[in-house]
N, C-alpha and C positions, 0 to 999 in steps of 0.2 A: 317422504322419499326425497333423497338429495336429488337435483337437477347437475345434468350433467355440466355444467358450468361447474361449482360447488367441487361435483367428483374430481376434476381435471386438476382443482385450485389444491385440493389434497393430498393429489399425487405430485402436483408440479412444486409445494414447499419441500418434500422430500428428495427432491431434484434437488432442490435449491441447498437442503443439507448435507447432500453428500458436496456436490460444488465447493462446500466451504472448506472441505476437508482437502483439496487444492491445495487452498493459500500456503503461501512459499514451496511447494512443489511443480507446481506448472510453470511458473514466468520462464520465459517470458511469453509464453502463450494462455490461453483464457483459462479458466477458471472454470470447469464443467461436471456435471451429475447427471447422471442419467437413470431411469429403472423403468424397466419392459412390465406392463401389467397384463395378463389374461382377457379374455370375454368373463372371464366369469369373477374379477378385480381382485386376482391374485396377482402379485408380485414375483415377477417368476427371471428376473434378473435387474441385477443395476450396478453401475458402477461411478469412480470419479479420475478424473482425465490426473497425471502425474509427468512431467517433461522427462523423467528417467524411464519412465514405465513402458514411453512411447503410444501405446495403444490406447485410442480415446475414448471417452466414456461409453460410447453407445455401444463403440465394440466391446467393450469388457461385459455388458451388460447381456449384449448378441450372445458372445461366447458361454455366459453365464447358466442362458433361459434354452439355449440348444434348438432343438425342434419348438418347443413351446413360442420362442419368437415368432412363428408364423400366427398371423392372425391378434397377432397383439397390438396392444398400443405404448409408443414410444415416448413419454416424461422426459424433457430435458431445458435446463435452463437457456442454450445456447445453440443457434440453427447451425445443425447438421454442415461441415461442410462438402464443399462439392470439386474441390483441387486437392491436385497432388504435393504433399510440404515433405516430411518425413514418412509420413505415411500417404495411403489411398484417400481417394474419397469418402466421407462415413456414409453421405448419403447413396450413396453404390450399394456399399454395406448393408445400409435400412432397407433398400429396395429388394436385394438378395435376399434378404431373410426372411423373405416376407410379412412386413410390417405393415398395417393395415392404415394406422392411423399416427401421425406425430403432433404433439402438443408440445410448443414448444415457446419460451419467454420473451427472447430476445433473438432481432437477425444479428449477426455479423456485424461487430462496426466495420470491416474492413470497408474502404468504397468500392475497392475493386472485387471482391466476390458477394457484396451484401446483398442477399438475397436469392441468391444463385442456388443455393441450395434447398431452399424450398421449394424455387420454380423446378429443381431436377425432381424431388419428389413427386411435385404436383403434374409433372408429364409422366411420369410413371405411372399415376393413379393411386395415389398417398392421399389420403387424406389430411391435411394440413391445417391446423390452427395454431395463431401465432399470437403475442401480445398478452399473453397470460400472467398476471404477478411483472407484469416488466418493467412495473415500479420498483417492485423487490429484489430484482432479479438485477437490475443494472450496475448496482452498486458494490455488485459481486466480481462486473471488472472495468471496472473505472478505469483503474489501471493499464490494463490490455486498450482498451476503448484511446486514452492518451498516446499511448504505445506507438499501437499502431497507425494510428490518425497525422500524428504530428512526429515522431521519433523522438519525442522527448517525457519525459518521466514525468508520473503522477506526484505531482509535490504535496504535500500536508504538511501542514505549521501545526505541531503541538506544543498545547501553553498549560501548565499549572499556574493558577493566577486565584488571589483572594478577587474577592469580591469588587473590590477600588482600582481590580487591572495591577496589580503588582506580582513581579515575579520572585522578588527578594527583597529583604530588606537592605538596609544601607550597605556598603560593601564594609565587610571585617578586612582584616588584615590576611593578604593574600597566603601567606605560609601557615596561619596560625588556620585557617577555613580549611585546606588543603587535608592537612594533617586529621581535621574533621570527618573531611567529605568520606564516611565510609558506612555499606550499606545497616552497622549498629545505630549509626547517628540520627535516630529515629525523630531529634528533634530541629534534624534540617531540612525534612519534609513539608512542603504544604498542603499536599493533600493526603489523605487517608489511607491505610491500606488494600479497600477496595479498589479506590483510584488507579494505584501502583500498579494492582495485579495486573488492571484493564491495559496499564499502558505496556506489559509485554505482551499482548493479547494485539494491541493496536502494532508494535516492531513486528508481530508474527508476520503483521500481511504485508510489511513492505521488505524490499530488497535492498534497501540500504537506511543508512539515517546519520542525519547531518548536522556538528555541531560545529560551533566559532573555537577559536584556542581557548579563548576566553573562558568560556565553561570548562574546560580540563584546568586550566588554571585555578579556577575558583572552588568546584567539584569534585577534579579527578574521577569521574566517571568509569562506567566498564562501557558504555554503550551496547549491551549483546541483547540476544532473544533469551530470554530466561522463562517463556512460555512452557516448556516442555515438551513442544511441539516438532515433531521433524521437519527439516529445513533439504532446500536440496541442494543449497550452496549457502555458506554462513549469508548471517547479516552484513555487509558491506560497510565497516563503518569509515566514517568520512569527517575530515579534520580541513576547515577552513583556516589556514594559517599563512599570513603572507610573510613575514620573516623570518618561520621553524622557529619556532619558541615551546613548539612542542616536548617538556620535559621529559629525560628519557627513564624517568622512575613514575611518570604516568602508570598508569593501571591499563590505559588504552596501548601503549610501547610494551608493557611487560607483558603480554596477553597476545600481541600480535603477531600471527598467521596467516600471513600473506590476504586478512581479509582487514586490511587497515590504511588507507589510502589519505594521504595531505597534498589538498591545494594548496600553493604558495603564489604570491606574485614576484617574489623577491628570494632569491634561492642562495644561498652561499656553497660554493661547492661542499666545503666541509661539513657544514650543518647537516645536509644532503645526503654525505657519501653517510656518515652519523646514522644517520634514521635507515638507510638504505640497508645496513649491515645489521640492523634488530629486525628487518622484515616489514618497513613501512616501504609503500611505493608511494613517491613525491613524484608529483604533477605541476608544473609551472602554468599559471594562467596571466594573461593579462590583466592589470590591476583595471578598477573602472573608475569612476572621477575621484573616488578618495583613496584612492592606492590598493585599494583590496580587491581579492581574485573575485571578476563577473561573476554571479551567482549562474549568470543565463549559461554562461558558458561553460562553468564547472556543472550543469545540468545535460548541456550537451555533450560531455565527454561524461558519464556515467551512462548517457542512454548508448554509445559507442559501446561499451560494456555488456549493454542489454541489461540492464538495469532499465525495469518499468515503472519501479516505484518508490520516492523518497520521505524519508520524514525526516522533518525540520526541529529538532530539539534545543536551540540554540539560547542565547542569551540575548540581552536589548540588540546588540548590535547586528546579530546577524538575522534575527529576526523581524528589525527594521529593515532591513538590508532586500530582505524578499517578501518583503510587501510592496516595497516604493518597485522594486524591481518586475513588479507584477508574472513571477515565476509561480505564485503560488496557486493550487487547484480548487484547495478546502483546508478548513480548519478543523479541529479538536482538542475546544479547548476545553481542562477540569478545572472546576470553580468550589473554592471551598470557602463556607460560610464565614468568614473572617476579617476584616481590615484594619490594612497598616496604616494605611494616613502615610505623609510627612513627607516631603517635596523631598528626599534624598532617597526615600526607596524608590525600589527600580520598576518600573514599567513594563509591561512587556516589549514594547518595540521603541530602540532610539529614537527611531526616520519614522517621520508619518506626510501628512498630508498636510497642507495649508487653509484646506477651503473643506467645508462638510462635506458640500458636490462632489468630492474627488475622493471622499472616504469608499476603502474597500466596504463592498456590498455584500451580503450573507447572503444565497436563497437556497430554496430544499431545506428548509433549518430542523433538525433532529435534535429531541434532546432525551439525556442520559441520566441515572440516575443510580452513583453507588456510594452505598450510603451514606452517611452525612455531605456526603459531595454531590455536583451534578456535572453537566459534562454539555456543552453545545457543539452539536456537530452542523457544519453546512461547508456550502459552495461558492468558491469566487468567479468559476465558471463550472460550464457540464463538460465534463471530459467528451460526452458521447454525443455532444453538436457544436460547442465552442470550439 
């Protein structure tokens, strides 16, 4: 017979699934699943939180299970809150409905209500467990956990890199690569079609994604979510470019819908009013010791946005660029069994470090595996105590 630990852990991954079905629906708030079981371990509501939908998971789940909520037990990834934002308290709600018991994974990163809502529960006479899966469960908002903590955006660096750390081989000729870069060119991939799939799978969960001009120059990229996943505001995509050299027969300029935004540090009006008139919004940053717009700070003007979450697609330079800068959170890098050798292919990052001591550090390390490829995933810090 299962021991109720076991039970809790059962119901509480299914929490944890509906939660994923959030990603790009809730930001800029968390990431939640919920579903009400019986005394007798039926399932008799559940739901997953949506920032359009307004109503949070436990209520959709309340409303779901009707009378049957009394006396039930409450599954959810994320503690109940206990303030008023767009809506009421949920834990009001859990106590109205008569909920016997909450299991539930993670409190609140917020500092200012964490915990607040299990204490309202547990003066009600809720039975309350907490800390279940909150290994599993955290990573579901890392993002939010950044967000909210610091108001600055979860950054990810993704890299396709052979095995020797190369992102490319030597540069081709920039017009001749261009005319390439298109998604038939099946042999300017480095990694696999598995890989690929994963990486709109990895754009679904962030709110934006961020490349140097560089790579539109070299790639002509689309940057979008081609997941098939509903979004509750597109992908954000984002062009580091300090002189506008952004081509206006890009694939990123032909495509753009007010969800296409370039940093510059060096603006000409004309290039400007240019981009302004196909629906790019240009943002002037301050350059930082080598003339190009701070990373930190084009971070901080996207969290203005409410944008919680970025990923870094970039080429050497700009992914040198947020390492040395220490903006970045985590990595995701695909590695495919392969190497280039030869001092002129490209590396993944320009800038690095001088000394080992001062090498970016990995921990939490994950790893992934789609097929002939594999994938490391880790942390340069935890969103949810650094």
């Amino acid at each position: 017979m299962d021991t109720r630990l076991e039970i809790d852990r059962r119901y509480l991954r299914r929490a944890l699934e509906l939660a994923e079905k959030s990603f790009a629906l809730a930001s800029p708030n968390p990431n939640v699943g919920a579903l009400l079981v019986d005394a007798g371990g039926h399932i008799v509501g559940e739901g997953f939180y949506t920032y359009a939908g307004v109503r949070h998971a436990e209520i959709q789940a309340i409303e779901q299970a009707g009378e049957k909520a009394r006396n039930s037990t409450l599954y959810i990834n994320f503690e109940p809150c206990s303030h008023y934002g767009r809506t009421g308290p949920c834990a009001e709600a859990v106590i109205a409905a008569g909920i016997r018991r909450v299991v539930a994974s993670m409190a609140d990163p917020n500092p200012l209500v964490r915990g607040q809502g299990f204490e309202r529960l547990r003066q009600a006479g809720v039975d309350v467990t907490s800390g279940v899966l909150e290994e599993d469960a955290r990573p579901l908002n890392d993002a939010f956990a950044k967000y909210i903590r610091h108001r600055m955006p979860l950054v990810t660096l993704k890299g396709a890199l052979t095995l020797d750390g190369k992102i490319a081989p030597p540069p081709a000729d920039v017009a001749s690569h261009r005319a390439r870069a298109t998604p038939q060119a099946a042999g300017n991939w480095i990694t696999g079609e598995e890989a690929r799939a994963h990486v709109q799978e990895l754009r679904h969960e962030h709110d934006s994604i961020l490349v140097g001009v560089g790579t539109i120059l070299q790639d002509n990229p689309l940057l979008t979510d081609r997941s098939g996943r509903a979004r509750r505001r597109p992908l954000l995509r984002v062009v580091v470019d300090s002189h506008l050299r952004l081509p206006p027969d890009s694939r990123v300029v032909e495509t753009a819908n007010d969800d296409v935004v370039v940093f510059c540090s060096l603006a000409e009006d004309t290039k400007k009013l240019k981009l302004q008139e196909r629906g790019i919004q240009v943002e002037e940053v301050a350059g930082g010791g080598d003339g190009r717009p701070d990373l930190r700070v084009v971070a901080q003007r996207l969290a203005a946005r409410e944008i919680t979450s970025l990923v870094i697609e970039g080429g050497a330079m700009v992914n040198g660029a947020a390492l040395v800068s220490a903006i970045a959170d985590k990595v995701f890098f695909y590695y495919t069994p392969k190497i280039l050798g030869g001092s002129d292919s490209i590396s993944y990052a320009a800038a690095g470090f001088l000394r080992l001591s001062d090498a970016a550090h990995l921990k939490l390390l994950r790893l992934h595996r789609f097929g002939k490829d594999f994938a490391v995933e880790g942390y340069l810090r935890d969103p949810h105590i650094d």
